[in-house]
N, C-alpha and C positions, 0 to 999 in steps of 0.2 A: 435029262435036261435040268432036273431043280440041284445035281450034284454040279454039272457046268456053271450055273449063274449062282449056284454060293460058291465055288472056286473063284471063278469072277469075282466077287464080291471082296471077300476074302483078300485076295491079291491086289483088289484097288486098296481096299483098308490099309495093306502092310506097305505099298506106295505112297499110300499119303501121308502114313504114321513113319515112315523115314524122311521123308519129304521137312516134316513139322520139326521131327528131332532136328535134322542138319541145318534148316536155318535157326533155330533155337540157340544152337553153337556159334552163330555169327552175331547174335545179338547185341547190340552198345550197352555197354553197364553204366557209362559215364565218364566225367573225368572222374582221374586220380587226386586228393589230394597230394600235393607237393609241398616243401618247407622252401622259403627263401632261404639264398644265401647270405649271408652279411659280405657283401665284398668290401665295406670299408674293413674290418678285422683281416679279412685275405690278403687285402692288398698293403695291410700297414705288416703283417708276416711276410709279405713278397721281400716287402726294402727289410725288413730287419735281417732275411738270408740273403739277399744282395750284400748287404754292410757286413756281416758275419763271411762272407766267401770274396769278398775284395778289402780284407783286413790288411793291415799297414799299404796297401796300393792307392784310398781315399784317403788326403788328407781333409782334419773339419775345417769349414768353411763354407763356400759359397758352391754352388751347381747350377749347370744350365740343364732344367727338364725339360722333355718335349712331349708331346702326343703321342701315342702308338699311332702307326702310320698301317696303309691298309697294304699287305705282302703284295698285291698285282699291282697296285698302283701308289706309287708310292707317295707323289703330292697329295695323296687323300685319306682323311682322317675320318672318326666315327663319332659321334657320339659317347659308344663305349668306351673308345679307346682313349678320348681324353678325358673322361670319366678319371677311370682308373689310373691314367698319368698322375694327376692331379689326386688321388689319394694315396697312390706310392710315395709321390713326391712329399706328401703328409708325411707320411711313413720315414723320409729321408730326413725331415726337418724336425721331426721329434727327436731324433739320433745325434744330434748337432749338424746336421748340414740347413745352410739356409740360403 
């Protein structure tokens, strides 16, 4: 009898102490920090390999830019996406386009 109820014992022990490990392994550590991106510097290298890969096809002068428009609908625009128009477009007009 006292070898059954410390078996018992025993086996609840090793139950609970896997139990405690495998939620232990799901635990939240936190956020990650993370680094911003600089998208003005991305998006003024976007137009300088646009102007580098459509070389003698722009002449300098004037351009019409637009907003990135949203791929499923296309009357709609983002925030981001005219964001980053408007710093490519930067990116075009340091180049001589204005």
């Amino acid at each position: 009898m006292i070898i059954t109820s410390h078996l018992r014992l025993v086996s609840v022990f090793v139950v609970q102490a896997i139990t405690v490990l495998s939620l232990v392994g799901c635990q939240f550590m936190g956020p990650k920090d993370t680094k911003d991106s600089d998208m003005i510097s991305i998006s003024h290298e976007a137009a300088k390999n646009l102007m580098t890969q459509s070389k003698n096809r722009l002449e300098a002068g004037q351009m019409i830019l637009t907003s990135f428009a949203n791929i499923d609908d296309l009357t709609k625009s983002s925030t981001f996406g005219r964001i980053v128009a408007q710093q490519v477009g930067s990116g075009f007009s340091s180049q001589g386009h204005h």
